[in-house]
C-alpha positions as CSV (number, residue, x, y, z in Angstrom):
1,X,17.1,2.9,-41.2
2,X,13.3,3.5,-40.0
3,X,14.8,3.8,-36.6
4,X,17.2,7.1,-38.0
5,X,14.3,8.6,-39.9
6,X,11.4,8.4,-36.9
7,X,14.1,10.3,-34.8
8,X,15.1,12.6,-37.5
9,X,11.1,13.3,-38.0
10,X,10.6,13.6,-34.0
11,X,13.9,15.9,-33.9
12,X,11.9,18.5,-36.3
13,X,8.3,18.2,-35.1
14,X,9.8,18.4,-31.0
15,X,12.0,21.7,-32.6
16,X,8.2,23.5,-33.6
17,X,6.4,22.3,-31.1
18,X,8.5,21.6,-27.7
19,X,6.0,24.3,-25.8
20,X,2.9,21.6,-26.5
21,X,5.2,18.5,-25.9
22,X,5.8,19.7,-23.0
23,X,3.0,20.4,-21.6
24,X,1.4,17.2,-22.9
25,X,4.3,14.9,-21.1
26,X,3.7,16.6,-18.0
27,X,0.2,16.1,-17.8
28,X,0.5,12.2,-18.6
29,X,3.8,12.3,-16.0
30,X,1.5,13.9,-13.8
31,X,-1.2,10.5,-14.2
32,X,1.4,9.0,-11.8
33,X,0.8,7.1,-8.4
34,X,0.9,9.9,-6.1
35,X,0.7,10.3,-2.2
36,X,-2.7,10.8,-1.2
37,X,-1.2,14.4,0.4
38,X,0.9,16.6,-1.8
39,X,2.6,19.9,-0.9
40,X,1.8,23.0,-3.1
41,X,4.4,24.0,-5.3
42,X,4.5,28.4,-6.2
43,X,6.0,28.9,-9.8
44,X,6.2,32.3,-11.5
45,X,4.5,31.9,-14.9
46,X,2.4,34.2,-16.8
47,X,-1.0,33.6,-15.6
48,X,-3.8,34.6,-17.6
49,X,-6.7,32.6,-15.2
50,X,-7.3,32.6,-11.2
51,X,-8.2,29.1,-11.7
52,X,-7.7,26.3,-13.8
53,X,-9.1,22.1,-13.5
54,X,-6.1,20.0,-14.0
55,X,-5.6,16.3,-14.3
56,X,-8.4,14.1,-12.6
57,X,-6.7,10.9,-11.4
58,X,-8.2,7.7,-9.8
59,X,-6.2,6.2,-6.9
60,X,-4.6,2.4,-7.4
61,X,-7.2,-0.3,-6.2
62,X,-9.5,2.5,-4.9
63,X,-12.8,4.5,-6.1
64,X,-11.1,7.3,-4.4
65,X,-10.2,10.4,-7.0
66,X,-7.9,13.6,-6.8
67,X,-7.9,16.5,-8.3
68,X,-5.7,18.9,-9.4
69,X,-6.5,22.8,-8.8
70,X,-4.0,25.3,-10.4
71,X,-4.7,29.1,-8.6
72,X,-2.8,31.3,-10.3
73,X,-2.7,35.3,-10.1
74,X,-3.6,37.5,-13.4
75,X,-3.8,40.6,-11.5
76,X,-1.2,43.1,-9.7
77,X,-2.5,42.8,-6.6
78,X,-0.5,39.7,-4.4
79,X,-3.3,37.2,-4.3
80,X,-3.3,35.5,-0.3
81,X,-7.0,33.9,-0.5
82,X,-9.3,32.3,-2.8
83,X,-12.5,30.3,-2.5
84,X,-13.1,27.4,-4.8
85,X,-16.8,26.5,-5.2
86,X,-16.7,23.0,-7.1
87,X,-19.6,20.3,-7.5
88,X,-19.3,16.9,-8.1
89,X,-22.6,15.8,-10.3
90,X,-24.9,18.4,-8.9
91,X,-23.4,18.3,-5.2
92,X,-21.8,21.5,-4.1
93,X,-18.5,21.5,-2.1
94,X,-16.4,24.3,-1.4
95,X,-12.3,24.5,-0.9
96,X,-10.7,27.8,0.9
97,X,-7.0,28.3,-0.2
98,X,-4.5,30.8,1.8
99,X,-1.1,31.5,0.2
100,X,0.9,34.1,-1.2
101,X,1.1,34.7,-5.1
102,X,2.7,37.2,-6.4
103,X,1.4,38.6,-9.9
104,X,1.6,36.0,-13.0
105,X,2.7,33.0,-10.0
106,X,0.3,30.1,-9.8
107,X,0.2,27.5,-7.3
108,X,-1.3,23.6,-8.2
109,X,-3.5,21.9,-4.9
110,X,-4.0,18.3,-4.7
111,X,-7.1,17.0,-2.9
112,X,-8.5,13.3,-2.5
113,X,-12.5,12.7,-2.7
114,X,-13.1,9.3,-1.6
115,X,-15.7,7.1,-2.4
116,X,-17.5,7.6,-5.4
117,X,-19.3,5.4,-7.5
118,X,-17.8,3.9,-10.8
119,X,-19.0,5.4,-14.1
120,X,-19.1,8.8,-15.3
121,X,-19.4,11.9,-13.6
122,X,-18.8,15.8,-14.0
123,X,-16.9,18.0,-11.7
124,X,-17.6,21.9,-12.2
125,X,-15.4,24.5,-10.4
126,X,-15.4,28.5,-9.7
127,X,-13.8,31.0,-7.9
128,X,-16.0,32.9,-5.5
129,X,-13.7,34.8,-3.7
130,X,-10.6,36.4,-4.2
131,X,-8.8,37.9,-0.9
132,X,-11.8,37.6,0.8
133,X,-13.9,39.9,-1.3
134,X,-16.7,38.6,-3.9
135,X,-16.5,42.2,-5.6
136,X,-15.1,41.6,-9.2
137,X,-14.8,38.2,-9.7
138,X,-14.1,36.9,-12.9
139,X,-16.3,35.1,-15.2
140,X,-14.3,32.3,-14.7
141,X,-15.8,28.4,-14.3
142,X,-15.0,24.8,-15.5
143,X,-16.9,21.8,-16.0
144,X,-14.4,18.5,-16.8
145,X,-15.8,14.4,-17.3
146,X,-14.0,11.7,-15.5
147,X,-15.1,7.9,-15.2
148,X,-14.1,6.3,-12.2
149,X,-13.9,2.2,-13.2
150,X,-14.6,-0.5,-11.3
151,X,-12.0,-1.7,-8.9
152,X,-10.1,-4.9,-10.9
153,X,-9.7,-7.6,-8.2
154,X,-8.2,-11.5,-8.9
155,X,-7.0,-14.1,-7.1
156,X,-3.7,-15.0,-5.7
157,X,-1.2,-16.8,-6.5
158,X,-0.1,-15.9,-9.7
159,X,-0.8,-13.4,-12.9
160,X,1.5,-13.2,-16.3
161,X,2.3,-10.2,-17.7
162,X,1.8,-10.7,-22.1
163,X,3.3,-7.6,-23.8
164,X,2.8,-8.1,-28.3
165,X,5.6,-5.1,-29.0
166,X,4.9,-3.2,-32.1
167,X,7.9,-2.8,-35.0
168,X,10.5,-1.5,-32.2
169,X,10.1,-3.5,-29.5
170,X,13.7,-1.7,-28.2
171,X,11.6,1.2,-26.9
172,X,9.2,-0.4,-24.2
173,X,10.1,-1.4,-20.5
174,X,7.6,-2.4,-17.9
175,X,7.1,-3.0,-14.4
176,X,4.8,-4.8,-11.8
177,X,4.9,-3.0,-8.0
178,X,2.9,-2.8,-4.9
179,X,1.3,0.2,-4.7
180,X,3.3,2.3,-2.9
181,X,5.4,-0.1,-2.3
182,X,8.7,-2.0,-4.9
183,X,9.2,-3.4,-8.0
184,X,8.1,-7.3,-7.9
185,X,8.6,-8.0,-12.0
186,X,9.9,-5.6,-14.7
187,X,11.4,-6.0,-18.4
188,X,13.5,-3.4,-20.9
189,X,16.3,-4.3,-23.2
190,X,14.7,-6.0,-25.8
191,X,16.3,-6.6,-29.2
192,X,15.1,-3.9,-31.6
193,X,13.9,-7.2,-34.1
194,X,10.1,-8.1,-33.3
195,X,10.8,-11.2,-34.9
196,X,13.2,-11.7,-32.1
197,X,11.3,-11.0,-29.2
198,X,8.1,-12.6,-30.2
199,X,5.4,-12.1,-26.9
200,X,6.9,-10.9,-24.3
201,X,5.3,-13.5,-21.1
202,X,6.2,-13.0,-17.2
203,X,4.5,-15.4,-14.7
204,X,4.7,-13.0,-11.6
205,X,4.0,-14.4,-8.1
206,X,1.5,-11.8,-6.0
207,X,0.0,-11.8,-2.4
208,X,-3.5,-11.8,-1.2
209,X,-4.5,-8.6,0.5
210,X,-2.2,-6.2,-2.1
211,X,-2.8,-3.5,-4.3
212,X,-0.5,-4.0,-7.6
213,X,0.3,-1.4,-9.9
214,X,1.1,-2.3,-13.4
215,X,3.2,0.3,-15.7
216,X,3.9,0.0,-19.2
217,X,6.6,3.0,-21.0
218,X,7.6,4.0,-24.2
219,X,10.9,5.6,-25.3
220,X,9.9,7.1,-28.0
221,X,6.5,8.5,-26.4
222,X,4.1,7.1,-29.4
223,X,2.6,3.8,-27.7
224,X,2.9,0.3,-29.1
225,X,-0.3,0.8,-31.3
226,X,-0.8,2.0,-34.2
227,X,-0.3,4.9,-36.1
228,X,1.9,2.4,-38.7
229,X,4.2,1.6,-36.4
230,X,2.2,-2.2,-35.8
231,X,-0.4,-3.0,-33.7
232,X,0.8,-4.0,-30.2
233,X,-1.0,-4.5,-26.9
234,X,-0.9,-5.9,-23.7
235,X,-2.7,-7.8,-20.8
236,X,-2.3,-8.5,-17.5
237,X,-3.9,-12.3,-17.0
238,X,-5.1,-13.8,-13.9
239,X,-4.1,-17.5,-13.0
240,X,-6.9,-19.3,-14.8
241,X,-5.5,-17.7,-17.8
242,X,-8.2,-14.7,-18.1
243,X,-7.7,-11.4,-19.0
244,X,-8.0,-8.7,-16.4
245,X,-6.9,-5.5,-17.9
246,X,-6.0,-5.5,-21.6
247,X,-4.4,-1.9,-23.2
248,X,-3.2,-0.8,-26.7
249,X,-2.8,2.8,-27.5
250,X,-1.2,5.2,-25.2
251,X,1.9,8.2,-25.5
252,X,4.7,8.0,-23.0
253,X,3.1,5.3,-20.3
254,X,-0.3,3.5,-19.5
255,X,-1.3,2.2,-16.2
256,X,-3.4,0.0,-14.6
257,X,-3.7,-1.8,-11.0
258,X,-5.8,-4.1,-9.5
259,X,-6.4,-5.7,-6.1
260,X,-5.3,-9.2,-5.3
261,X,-7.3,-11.3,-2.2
262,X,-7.7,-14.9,-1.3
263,X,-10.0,-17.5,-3.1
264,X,-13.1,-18.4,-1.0
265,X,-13.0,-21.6,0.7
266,X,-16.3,-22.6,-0.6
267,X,-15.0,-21.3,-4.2
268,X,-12.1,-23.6,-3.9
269,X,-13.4,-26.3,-1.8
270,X,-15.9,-26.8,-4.7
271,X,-13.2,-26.1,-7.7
272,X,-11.1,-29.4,-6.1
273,X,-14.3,-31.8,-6.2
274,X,-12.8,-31.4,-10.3
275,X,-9.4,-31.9,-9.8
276,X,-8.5,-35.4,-11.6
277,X,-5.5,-37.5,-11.5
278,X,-3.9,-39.5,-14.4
279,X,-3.1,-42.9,-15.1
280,X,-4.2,-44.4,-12.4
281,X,-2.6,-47.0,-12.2
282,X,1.0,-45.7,-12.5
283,X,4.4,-46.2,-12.9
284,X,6.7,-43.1,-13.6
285,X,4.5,-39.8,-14.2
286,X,0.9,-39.2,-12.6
287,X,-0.8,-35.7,-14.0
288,X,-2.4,-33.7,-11.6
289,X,-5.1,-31.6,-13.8
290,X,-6.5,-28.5,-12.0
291,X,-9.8,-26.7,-13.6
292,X,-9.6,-23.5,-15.7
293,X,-11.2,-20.8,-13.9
294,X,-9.7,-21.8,-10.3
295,X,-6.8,-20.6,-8.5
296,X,-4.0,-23.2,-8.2
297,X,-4.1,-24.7,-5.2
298,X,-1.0,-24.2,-2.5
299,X,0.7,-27.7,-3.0
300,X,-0.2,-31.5,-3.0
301,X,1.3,-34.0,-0.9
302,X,1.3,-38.1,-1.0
303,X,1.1,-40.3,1.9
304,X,1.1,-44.0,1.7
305,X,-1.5,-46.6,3.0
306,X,0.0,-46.3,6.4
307,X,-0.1,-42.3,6.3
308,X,3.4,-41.5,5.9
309,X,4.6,-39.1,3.7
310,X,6.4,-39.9,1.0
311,X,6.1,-36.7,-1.7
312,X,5.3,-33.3,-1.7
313,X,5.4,-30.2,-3.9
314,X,3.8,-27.1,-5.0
315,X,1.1,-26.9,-8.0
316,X,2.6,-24.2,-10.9
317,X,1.0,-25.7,-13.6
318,X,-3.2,-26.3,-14.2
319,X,-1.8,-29.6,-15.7
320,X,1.0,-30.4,-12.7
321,X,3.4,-33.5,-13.7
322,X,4.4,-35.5,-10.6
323,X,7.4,-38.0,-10.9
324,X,6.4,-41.1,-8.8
325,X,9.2,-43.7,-10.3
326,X,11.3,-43.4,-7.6
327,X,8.4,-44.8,-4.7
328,X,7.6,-48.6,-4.1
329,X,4.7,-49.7,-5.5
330,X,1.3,-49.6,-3.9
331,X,-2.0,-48.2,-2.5
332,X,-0.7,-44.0,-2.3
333,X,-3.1,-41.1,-1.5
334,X,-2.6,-37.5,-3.4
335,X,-3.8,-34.5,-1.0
336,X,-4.2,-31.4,-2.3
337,X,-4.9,-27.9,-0.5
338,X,-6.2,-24.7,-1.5
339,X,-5.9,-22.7,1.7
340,X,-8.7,-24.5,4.0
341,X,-10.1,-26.6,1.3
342,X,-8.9,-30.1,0.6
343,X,-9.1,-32.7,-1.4
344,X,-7.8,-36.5,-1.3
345,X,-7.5,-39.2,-4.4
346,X,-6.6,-42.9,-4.1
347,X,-4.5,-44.0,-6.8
348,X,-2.0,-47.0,-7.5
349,X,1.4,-47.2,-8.2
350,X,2.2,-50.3,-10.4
């Protein structure tokens, strides 16, 4: 019944307002992963400004930026040339755009600036010349605050997606991708009942030396916080169980990426001098625990006292169960590796 009366509500609200919707889902559609060059697109609207600051957008995995410009032409005159003068905390740049607009077109540029350092910054823009002539130029200029955040960055080989739905868990999806790359994980479908779902958890395997891109939607456009409608949220976790992006309120979607490399031999050579094996003796289970904080290792394998193997596997779990009923009993030797870093425990099979 809540479900009918939200939609009725939207369906009114949408009918006053659909110019500001609108415009408002663009702008978050437009928050997107984008290429890093984008054509212009012309459209005739009715232009009231030569130019106009759009949506400041910081690349996946990257302290790289772009911008969005929008020229436009007020006049009657076909506008073919403008100069943007634009600074970037204090330091002046300058952008020369050649077209042809028409009067009340407009025309949106995309440009990267690489590089720039995390925190918060200003970016001010004005036109200095319009078809080449600085005679009557408008009093036109724009100052707009963007942070640029620190480039997330965890360890392979795994990270779980945990998604606490709000009261209509029905209207979120999700996915996991490689930056510019496919879908590796993604969820939608879920029973309307939170009670149902419970937390929604996705162990994901990812790859050292990738960029991953993590997208969370709503069908309904409000979020999964709050606004009475429960108090969801989500996080991305790394594999010793940390959180590396956590997220709550947002419209249509929220995004977030982050940058996934190799643990450092000496990181994981000194992680293994904790790993601990238990009983010892044996007879049907040994637990192989791995510390909290360290990547899991690549695998384990057991050789016997006359170095032959005689088991191997791969470590999913910081507390790994290991069936050993089915080998004789004896002196046995658990290896495990964490890309060049080893380690190698005696123990007894009784």
């Amino acid at each position: 019944m809540k479900k009918i009366t939200r939609a009725l509500w939207a369906l009114t609200i949408i009918g006053l307002t659909s110019l500001s919707a609108n415009a408002q889902i663009n702008t978050i559609k437009g928050k997107k992963i984008k290429a890093a060059v984008q054509t212009p697109t012309t459209q005739k609207l009715s232009a009231t400004n030569y130019l106009t600051v759009g949506t400041i957008t910081q690349l996946p995995c990257s302290t790289d930026f772009e911008v969005n410009f929008t020229i436009a032409n007020p006049g009657e005159t076909a506008l073919t040339s403008a100069a943007i003068n634009y600074t970037i905390d204090g330091f002046a740049a300058s952008y020369a755009w050649e077209g042809q607009l028409v009067a009340g077109a407009e025309e949106t540029i995309t440009f990267t600036v690489p590089n720039i350092a995390t925190g918060q910054h200003m970016l001010g823009a004005a036109v200095s010349e319009l078809n080449g002539s600085t005679e009557g130029l408008p009093a036109e200029s724009y100052t707009q605050a963007f942070i640029i955040h620190e480039v997330v960055t965890t360890y392979a080989p795994t990270v779980t997606v945990r998604i606490h739905p709000d009261n209509f868990p029905d209207e979120i999806s999700w996915k996991l991708e490689v930056a510019g790359g496919g879908i590796i994980a993604e969820g939608s479908g879920y029973d309307s009942d939170p009670a149902v779902v419970g937390i929604i958890t996705q162990s994901v395997q990812v790859a050292a030396g990738q960029c991953y891109v993590f997208t969370i939607i709503d069908e309904f456009h409000d979020g999964i916080c709050c606004n009475g409608n429960g108090e969801g949220f989500y996080e991305i976790l790394n594999s010793a169980n940390v959180a590396i992006h956590t997220g709550g309120p947002y419209t249509e979607s929220a995004s977030a990426s982050f940058s996934v490399t190799e643990q450092p031999a000496a990181v994981a050579a000194y992680g293994l001098n904790n790993v601990k094996l238990y009983p010892n003796p044996a007879t049907g289970i040994i637990h192989l625990e791995i510390p909290s904080g360290l990547s899991l290792p690549d695998g384990y394998t057991i050789y016997n006292s006359l170095g032959q193997e005689v088991n191997k596997g791969a470590v999913s779990s910081y507390n790994q169960q290991i069936n050993i009923a089915g080998i004789a009993g004896g002196v046995y030797f658990l290896k495990v590796d964490s890309g060049s870093a080893t380690k190698t425990i005696r123990f007894i099979k009784g």
